[in-house]
KEKE-285030 format. One record per residue: x, y, z of N, C-alpha, C in turn; residue in three letters; residue number from 1. Coordinates in nm, 4 decimals. Layout:
! KEKE-285030
n_x	n_y	n_z	ca_x	ca_y	ca_z	c_x	c_y	c_z	zaro	fike
X	Y	Z	X	Y	Z	X	Y	Z	ALA	NUM
...
//
This chain:
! KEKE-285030
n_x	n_y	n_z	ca_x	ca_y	ca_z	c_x	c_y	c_z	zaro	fike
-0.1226	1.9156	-0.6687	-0.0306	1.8381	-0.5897	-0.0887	1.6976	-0.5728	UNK	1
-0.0327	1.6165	-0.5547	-0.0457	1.4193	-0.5389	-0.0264	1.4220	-0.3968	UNK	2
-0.1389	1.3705	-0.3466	-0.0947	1.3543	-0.1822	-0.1167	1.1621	-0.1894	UNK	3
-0.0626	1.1137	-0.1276	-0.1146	0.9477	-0.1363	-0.2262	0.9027	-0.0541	UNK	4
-0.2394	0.8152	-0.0236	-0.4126	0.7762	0.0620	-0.3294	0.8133	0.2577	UNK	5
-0.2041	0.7524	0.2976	-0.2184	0.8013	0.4347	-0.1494	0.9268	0.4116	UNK	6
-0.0961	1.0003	0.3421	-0.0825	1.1436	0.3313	-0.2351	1.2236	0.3434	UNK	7
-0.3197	1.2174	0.2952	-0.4227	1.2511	0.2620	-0.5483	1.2095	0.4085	UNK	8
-0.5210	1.1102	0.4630	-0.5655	1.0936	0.5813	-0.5579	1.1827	0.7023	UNK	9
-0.3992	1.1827	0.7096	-0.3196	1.2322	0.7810	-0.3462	1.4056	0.7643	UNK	10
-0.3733	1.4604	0.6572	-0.4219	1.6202	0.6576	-0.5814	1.6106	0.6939	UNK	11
-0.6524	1.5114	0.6727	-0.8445	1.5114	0.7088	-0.7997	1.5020	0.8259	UNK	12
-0.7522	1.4416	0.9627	-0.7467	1.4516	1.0738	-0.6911	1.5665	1.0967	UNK	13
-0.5931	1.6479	1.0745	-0.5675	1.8130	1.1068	-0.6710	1.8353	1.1005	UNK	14
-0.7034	1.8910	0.9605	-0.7860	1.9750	0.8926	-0.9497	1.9789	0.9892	UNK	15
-0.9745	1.8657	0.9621	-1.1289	1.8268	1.0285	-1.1169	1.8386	1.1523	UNK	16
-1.0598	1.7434	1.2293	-1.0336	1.7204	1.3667	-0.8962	1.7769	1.4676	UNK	17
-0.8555	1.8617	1.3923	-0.7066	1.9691	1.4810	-0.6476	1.8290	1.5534	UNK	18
-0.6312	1.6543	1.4433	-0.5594	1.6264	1.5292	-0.4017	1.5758	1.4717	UNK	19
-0.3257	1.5911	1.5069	-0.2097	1.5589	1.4877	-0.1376	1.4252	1.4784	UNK	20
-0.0657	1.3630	1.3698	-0.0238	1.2345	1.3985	0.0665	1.2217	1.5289	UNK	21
0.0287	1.0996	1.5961	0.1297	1.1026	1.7286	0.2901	0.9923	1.6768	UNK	22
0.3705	1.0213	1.6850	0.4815	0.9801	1.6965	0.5699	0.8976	1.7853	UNK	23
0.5681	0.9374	1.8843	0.5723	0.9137	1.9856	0.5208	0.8133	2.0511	UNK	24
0.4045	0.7606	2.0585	0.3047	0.6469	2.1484	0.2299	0.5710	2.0245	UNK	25
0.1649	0.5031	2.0426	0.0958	0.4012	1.9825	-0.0146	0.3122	2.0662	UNK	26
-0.1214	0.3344	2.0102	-0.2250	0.2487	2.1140	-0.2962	0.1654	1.9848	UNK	27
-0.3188	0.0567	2.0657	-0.3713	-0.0292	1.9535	-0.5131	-0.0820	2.1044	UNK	28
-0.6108	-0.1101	2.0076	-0.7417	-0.2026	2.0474	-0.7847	-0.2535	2.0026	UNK	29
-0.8789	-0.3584	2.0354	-0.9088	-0.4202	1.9393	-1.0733	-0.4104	1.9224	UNK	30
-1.0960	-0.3563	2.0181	-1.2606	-0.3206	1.9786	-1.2740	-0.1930	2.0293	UNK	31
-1.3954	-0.1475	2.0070	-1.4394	0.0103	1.9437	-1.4532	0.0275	1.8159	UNK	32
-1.4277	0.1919	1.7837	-1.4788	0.2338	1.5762	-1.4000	0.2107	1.6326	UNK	33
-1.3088	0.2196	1.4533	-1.1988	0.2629	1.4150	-1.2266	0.3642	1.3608	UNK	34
-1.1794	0.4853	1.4125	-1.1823	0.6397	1.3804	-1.1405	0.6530	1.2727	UNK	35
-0.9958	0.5928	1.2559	-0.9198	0.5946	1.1296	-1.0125	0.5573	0.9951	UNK	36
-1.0729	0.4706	0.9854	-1.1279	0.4079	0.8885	-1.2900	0.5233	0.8675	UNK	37
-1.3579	0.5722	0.9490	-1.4200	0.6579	0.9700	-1.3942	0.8044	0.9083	UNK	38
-1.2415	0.8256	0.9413	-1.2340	0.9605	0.8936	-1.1788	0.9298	0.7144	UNK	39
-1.1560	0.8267	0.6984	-1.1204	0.8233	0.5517	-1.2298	0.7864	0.5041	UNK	40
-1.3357	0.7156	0.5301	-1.4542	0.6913	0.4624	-1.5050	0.8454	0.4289	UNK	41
-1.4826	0.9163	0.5654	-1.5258	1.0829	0.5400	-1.4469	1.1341	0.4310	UNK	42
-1.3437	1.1364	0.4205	-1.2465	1.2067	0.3426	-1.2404	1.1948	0.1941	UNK	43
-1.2963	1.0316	0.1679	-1.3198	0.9862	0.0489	-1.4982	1.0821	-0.0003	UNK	44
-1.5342	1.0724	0.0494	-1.6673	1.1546	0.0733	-1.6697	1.2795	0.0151	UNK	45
-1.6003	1.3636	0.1117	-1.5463	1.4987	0.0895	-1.4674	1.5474	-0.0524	UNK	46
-1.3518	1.4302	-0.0741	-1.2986	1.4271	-0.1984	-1.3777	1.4121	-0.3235	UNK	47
-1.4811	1.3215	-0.3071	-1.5391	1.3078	-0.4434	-1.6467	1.4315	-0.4899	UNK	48
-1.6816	1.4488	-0.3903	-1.7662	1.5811	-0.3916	-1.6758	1.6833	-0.4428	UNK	49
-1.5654	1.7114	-0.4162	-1.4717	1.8328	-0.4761	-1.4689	1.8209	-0.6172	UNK	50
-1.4308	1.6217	-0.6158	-1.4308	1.6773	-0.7811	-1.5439	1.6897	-0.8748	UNK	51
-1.6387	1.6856	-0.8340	-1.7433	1.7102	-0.8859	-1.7880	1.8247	-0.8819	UNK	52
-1.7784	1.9160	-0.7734	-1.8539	2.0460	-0.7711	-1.7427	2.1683	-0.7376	UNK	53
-1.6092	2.1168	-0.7273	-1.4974	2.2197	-0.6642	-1.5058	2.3425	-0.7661	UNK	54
-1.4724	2.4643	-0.7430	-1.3797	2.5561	-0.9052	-1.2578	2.4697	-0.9438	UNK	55
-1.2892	2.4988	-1.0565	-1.1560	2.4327	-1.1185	-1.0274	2.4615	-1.0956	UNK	56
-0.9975	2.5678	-1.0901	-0.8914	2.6517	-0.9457	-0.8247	2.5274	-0.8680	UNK	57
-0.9595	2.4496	-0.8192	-0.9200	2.4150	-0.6889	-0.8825	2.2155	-0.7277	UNK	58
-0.8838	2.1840	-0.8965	-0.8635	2.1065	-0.9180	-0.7553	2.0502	-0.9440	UNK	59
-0.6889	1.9703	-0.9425	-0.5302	1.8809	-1.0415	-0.6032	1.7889	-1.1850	UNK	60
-0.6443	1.8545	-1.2712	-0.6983	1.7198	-1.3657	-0.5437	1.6520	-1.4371	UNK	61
-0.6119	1.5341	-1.4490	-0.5252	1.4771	-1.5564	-0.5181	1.4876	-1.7160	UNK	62
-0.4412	1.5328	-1.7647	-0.4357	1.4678	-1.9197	-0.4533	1.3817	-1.9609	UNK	63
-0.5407	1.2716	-2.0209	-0.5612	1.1128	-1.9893	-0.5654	1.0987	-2.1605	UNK	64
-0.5614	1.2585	-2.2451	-0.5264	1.2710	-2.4113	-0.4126	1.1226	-2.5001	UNK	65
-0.3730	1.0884	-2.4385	-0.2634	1.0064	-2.4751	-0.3063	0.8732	-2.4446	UNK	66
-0.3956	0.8578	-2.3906	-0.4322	0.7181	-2.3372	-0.6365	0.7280	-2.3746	UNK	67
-0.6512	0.8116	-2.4049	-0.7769	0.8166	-2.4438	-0.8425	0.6869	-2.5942	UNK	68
-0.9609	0.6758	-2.5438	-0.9785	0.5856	-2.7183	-0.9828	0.6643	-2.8355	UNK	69
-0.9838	0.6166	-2.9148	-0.9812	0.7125	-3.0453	-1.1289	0.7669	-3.0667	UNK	70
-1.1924	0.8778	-3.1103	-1.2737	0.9591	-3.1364	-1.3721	0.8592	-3.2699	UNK	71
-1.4409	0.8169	-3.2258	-1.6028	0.7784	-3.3022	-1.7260	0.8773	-3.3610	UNK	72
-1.6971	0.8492	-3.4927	-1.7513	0.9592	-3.5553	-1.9411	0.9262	-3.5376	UNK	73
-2.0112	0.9816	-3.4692	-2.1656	0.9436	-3.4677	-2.2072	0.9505	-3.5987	UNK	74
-2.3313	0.8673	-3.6101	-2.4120	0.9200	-3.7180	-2.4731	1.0753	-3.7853	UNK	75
-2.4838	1.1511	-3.6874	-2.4933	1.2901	-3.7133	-2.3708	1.3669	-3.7835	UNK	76
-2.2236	1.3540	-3.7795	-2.1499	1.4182	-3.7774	-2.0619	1.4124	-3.6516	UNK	77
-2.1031	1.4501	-3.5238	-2.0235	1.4714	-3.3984	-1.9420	1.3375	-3.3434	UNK	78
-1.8565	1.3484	-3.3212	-1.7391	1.2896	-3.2435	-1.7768	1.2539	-3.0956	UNK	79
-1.7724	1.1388	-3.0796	-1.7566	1.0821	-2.8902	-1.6565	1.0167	-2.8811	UNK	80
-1.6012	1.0531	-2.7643	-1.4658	0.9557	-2.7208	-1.6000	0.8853	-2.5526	UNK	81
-1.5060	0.7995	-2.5372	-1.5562	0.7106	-2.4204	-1.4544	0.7156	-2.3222	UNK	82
-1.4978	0.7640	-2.1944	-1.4699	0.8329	-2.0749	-1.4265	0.6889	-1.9786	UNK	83
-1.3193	0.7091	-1.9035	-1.2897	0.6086	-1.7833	-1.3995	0.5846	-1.7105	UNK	84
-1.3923	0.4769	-1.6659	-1.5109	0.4483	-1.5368	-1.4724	0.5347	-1.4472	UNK	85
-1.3277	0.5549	-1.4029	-1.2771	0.6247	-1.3006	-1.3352	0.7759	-1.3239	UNK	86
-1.3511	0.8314	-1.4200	-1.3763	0.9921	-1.4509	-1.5062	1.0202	-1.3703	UNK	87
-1.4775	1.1285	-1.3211	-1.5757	1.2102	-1.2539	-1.5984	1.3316	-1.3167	UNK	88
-1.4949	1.3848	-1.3609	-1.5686	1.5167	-1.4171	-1.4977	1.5741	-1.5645	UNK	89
-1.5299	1.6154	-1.6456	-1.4162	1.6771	-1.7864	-1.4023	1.7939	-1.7124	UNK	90
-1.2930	1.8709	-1.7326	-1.2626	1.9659	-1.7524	-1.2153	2.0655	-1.8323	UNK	91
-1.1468	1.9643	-1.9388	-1.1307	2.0415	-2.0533	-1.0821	1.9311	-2.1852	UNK	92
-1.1098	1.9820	-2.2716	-1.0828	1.8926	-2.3962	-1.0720	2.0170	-2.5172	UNK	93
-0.9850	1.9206	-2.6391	-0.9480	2.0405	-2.7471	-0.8927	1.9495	-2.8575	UNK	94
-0.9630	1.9541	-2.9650	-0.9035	1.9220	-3.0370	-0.7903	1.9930	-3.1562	UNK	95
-0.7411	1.9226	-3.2172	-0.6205	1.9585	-3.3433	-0.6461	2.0967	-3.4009	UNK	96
-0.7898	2.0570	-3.4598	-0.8047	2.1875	-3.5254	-0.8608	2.3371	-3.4535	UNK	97
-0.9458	2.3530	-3.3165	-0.9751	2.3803	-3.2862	-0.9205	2.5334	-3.2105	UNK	98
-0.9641	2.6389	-3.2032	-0.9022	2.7958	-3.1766	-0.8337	2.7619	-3.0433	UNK	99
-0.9456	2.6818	-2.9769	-0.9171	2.7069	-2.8318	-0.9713	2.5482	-2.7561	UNK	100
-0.9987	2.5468	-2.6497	-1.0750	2.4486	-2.5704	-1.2457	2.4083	-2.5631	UNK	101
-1.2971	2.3595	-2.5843	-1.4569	2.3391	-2.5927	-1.4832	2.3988	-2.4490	UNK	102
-1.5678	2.4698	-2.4678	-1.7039	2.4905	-2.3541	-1.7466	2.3322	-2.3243	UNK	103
-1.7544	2.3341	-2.1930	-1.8079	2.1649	-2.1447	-1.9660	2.2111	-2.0916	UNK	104
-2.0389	2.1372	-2.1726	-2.1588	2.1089	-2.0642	-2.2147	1.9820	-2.0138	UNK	105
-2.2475	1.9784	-1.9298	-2.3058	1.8805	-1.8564	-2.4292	1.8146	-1.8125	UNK	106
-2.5213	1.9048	-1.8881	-2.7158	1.9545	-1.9255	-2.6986	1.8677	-2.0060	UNK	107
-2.7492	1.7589	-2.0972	-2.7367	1.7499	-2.2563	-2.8734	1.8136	-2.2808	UNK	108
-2.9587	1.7795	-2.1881	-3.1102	1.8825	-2.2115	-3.0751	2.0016	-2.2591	UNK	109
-3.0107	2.0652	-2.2148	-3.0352	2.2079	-2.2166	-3.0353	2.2746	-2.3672	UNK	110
-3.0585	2.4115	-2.3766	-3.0351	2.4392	-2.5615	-2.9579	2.4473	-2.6338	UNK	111
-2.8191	2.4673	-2.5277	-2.6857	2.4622	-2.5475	-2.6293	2.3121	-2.6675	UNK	112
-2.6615	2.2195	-2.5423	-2.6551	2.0824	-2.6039	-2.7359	2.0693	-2.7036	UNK	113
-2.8536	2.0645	-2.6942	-2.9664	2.0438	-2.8457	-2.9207	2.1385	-2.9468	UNK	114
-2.8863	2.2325	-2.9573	-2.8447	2.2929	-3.0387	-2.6998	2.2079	-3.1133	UNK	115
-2.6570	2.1360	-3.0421	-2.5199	2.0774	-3.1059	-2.5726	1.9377	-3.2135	UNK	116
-2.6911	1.9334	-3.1848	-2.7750	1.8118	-3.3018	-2.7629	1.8620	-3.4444	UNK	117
-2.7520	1.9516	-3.4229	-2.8278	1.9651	-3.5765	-2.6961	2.0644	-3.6555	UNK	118
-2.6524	1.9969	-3.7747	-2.5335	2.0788	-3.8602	-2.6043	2.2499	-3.8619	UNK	119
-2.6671	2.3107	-3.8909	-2.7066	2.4025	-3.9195	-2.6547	2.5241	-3.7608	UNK	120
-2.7036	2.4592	-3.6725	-2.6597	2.5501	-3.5116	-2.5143	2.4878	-3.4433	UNK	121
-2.4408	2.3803	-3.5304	-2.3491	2.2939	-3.4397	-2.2412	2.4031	-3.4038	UNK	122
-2.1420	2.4320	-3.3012	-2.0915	2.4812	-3.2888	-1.9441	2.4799	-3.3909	UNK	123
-1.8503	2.5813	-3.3899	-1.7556	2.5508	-3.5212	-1.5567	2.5685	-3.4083	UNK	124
-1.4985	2.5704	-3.5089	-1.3678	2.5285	-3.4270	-1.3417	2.6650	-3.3556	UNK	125
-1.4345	2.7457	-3.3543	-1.3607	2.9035	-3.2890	-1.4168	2.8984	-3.1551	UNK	126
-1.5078	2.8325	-3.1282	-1.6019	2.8301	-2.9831	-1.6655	2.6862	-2.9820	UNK	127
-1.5957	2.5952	-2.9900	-1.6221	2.4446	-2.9795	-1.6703	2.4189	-2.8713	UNK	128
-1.7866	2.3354	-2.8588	-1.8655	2.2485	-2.7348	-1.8565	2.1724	-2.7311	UNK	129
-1.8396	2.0791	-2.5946	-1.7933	1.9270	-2.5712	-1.9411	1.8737	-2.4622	UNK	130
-2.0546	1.8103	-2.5223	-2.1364	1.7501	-2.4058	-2.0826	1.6362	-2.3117	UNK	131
-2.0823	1.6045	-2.1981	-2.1720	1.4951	-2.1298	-2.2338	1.4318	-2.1050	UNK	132
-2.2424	1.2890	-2.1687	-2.3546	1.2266	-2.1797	-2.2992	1.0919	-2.1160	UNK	133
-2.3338	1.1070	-1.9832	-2.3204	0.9780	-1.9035	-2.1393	0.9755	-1.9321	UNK	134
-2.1296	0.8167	-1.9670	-1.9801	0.7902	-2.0230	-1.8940	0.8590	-2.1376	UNK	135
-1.9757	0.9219	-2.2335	-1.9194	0.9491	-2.3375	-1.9738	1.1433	-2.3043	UNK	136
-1.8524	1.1791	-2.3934	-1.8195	1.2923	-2.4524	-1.8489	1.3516	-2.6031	UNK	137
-1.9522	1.4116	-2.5947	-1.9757	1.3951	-2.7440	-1.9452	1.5608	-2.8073	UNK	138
-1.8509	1.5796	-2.8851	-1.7760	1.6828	-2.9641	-1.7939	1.7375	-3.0829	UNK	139
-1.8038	1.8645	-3.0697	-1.9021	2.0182	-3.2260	-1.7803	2.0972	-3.2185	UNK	140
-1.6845	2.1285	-3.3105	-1.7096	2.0475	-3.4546	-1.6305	1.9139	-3.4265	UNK	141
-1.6193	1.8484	-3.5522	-1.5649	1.6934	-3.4949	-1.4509	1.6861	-3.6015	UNK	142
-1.3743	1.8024	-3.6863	-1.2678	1.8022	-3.7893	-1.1855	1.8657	-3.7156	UNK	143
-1.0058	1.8467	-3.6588	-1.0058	1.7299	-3.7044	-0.9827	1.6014	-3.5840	UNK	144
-1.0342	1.4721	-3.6016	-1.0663	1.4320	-3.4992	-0.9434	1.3439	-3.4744	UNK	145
-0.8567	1.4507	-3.3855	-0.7093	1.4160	-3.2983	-0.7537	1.4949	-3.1459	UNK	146
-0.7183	1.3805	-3.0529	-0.7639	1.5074	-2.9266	-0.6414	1.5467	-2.9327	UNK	147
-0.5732	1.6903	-2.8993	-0.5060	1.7729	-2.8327	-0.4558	1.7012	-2.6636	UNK	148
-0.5688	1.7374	-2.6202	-0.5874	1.7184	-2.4975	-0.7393	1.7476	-2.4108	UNK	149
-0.7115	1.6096	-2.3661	-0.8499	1.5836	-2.2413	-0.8042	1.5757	-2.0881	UNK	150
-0.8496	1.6562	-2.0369	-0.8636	1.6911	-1.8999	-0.9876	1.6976	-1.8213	UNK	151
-0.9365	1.5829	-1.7202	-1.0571	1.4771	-1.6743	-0.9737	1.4672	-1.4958	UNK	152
-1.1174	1.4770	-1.3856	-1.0610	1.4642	-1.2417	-1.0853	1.2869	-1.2584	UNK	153
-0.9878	1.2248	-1.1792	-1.0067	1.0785	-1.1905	-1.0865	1.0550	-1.0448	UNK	154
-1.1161	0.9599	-0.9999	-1.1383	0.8744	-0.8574	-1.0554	0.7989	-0.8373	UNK	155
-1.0080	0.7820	-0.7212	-0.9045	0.6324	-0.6782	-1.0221	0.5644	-0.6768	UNK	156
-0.9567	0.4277	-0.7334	-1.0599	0.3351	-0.7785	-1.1545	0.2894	-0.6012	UNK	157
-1.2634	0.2335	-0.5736	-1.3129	0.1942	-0.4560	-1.2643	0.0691	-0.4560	UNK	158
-1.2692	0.1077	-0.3131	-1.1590	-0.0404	-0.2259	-1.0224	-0.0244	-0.2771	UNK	159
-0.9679	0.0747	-0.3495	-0.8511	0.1030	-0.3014	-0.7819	0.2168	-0.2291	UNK	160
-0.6318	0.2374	-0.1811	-0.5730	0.3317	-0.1652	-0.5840	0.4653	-0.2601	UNK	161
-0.5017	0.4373	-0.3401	-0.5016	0.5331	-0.4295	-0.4463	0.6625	-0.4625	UNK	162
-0.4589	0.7439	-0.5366	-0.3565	0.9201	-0.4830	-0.4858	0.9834	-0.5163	UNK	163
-0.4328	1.1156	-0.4408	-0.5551	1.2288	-0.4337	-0.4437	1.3533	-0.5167	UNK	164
-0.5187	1.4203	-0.6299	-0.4578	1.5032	-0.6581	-0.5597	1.6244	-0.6389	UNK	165
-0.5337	1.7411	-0.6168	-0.5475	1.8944	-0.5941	-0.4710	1.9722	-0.5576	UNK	166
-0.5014	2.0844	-0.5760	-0.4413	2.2112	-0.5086	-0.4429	2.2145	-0.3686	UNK	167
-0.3539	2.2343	-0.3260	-0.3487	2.2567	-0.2007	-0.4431	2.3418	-0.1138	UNK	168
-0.4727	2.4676	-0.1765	-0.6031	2.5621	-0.1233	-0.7118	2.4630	-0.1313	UNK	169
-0.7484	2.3825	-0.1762	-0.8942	2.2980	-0.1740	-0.8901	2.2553	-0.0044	UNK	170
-0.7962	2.1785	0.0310	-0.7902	2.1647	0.2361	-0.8130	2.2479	0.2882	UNK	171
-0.8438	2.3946	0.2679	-0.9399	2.4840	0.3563	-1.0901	2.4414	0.3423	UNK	172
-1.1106	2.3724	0.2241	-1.2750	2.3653	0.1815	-1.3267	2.2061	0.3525	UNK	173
-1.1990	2.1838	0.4107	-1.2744	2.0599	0.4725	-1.3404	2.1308	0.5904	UNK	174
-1.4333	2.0593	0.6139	-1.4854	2.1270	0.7318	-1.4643	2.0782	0.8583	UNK	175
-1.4497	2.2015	0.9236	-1.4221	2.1166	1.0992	-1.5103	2.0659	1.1717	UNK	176
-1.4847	1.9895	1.3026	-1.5836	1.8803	1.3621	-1.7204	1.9750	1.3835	UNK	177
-1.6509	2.1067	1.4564	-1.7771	2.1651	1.5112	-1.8647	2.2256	1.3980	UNK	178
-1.8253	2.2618	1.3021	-1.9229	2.3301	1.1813	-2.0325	2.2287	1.1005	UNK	179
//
């Protein structure tokens, strides 16, 4: 679901603080916090952390496949596309030829990833792997190199409004004042 920036405010004050928009009255001051600005600094907080560590369950990614750059073939063989500044996390990617969706990792250390160096262990189109490496995405096997589709959580850009997309079950994950 797309909630907008005071939609999305407006549920962190339930959610967090059991408090309700008032309708009715209006108080304005001019000094003190501003709570408001407080609980969205929180909320922005809370949000980015989801998309980084939520279940995917609990995500809205975008398709960004259609607007993506075109696939750069490395010197090894493997394929990188180059990731939005805005991207926080892949979630899924697939190319043309491919059975199914790549396994994403996010280690490039790990053996998983090193193993994708070398033609001999690279992974093939039946169980395809997609690393993480900082900005770029780097893709085993790399034939044929059309994305399908890339699915990626975005950020509203900083210093702006912006939309928040998720599932609705993720607003149980906020936590209340007293916890």
């Amino acid at each position: 679901m797309v909630y907008s920036y005071d939609e999305m405010v407006e549920l962190w004050l339930l959610h967090r603080y059991h408090e309700t928009a008032r309708t009715d009255a209006q108080v304005v001051r001019a000094d003190g916090i501003d709570l408001r600005r407080l609980a969205a600094d929180e909320m922005r907080s809370w949000f980015m952390n989801l998309l980084d560590t939520a279940p995917r369950e609990l995500l809205d990614p975008d398709d960004i496949s259609d607007v993506a750059p075109v696939p750069v073939r490395l010197a090894d063989g493997r394929l990188a596309i180059t990731l939005p500044e805005s991207c926080r996390r892949v979630v899924g990617v697939r190319l043309a030829g491919w059975e199914r969706s790549a396994t994403i990792l996010t280690d490039r250390e790990s053996a998983a990833a090193r193993r994708q160096c070398s033609p001999m262990s690279r992974a093939g189109s039946h169980c395809p792997v997609a690393v993480v490496d900082g900005r770029r995405l780097i893709m085993s096997p790399s034939e044929p190199p059309e994305v399908e589709q890339l699915l990626v959580c975005l950020a509203p850009a900083e210093g702006t409004r912006g939309v928040y997309r998720l599932d609705p079950r993720a607003l149980s994950t906020i936590p209340h004042i007293n916890d």
